[in-house]
C-alpha positions, 0 to 999 in steps of 0.5 A, a space after each residue: 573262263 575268259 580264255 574258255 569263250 574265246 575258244 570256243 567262239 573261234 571254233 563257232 567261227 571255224 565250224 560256221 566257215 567250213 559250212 559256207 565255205 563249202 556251199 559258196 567257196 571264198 568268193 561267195 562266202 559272206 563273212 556276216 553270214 558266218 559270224 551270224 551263224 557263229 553266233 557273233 560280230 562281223 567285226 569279232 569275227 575280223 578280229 580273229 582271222 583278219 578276212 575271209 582268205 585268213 578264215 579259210 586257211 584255217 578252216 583248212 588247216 585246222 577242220 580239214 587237218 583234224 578229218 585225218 585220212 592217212 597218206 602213205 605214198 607206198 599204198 596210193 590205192 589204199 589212201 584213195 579208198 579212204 578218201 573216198 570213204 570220207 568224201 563219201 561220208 562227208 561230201 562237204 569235205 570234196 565241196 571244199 577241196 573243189 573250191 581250193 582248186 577252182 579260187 586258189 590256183 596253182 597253190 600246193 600246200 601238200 609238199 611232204 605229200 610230193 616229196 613223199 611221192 617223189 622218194 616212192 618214185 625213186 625206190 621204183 615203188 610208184 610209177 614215174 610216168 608223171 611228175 610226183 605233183 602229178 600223181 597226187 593230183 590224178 590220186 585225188 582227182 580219181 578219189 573224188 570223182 563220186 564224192 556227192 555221197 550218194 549211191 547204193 553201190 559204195 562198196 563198187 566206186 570204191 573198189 573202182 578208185 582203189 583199182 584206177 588208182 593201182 593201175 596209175 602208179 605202178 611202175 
């Protein structure tokens, strides 16, 4: 039973991170605010994560990795639509993306997705005009461009992402 409440307070945390993280990025995110929100102590809330930094990884890794969009470095098109859908659907997901690159600069934490991009480019299949970093941050930059959610004419921007992004990959 113990082993039970403890799961299900650090997914009280997880899902009340992802929340604040998303209105107020790292910086602004108050670990008291979470934990009340979680239902739970400042104090147990440091005791599973150790700090915000730690939280947000987390939050990362396990709320934003469990929302799978499948990535295929041969249908960049297709990848960025269903960004797109998602961050449509959940612009908290877009807010959260926005924070990681405004606070965390320079940290890549989608190396397969590089390499992936970069074997694409060597098979001729994906354009080398940029480097493969590049393309991935051009395709998720092109995704997220309307990702406030709003807007009576989805079915259009997404054909526009789809096509922007065709038009940037290939070769």
């Amino acid at each position: 039973m113990h082993s039970r409440d403890r799961e299900r307070t650090r997914r009280r945390l997880l899902d009340a991170a992802f929340v604040e993280f998303a209105a107020y990025g790292i910086a602004g995110a108050r670990m008291e605010r979470i934990a009340r929100i979680a239902r739970c102590s400042a104090g147990l809330a440091y005791n599973y994560y150790g700090g915000k930094d730690e939280l947000f990884d987390a939050v990362q890794s396990e709320v934003v990795g469990a929302a799978v969009v499948e990535f295929d470095a041969r249908d960049l098109p297709g990848y960025a639509g269903r960004l797109y859908d998602l961050q449509h659907q959940h612009p908290e997901f877009a807010r959260l993306a926005t924070w990681q690159r405004l606070e965390r600069r320079g940290s890549v934490s989608r190396v397969a997705d590089v390499e992936a991009i970069r074997s694409a480019q060597e098979l001729g299949l994906v354009s080398s005009r940029f480097s493969a970093e590049q393309v991935l941050q051009l395709v998720l930059a092109v995704a997220s461009m309307w990702s406030n959610g709003g807007g009576s004419d989805h079915v259009e921007r997404r054909r526009t992402v789809e096509d922007a992004v065709r038009r940037l990959v290939e070769p």
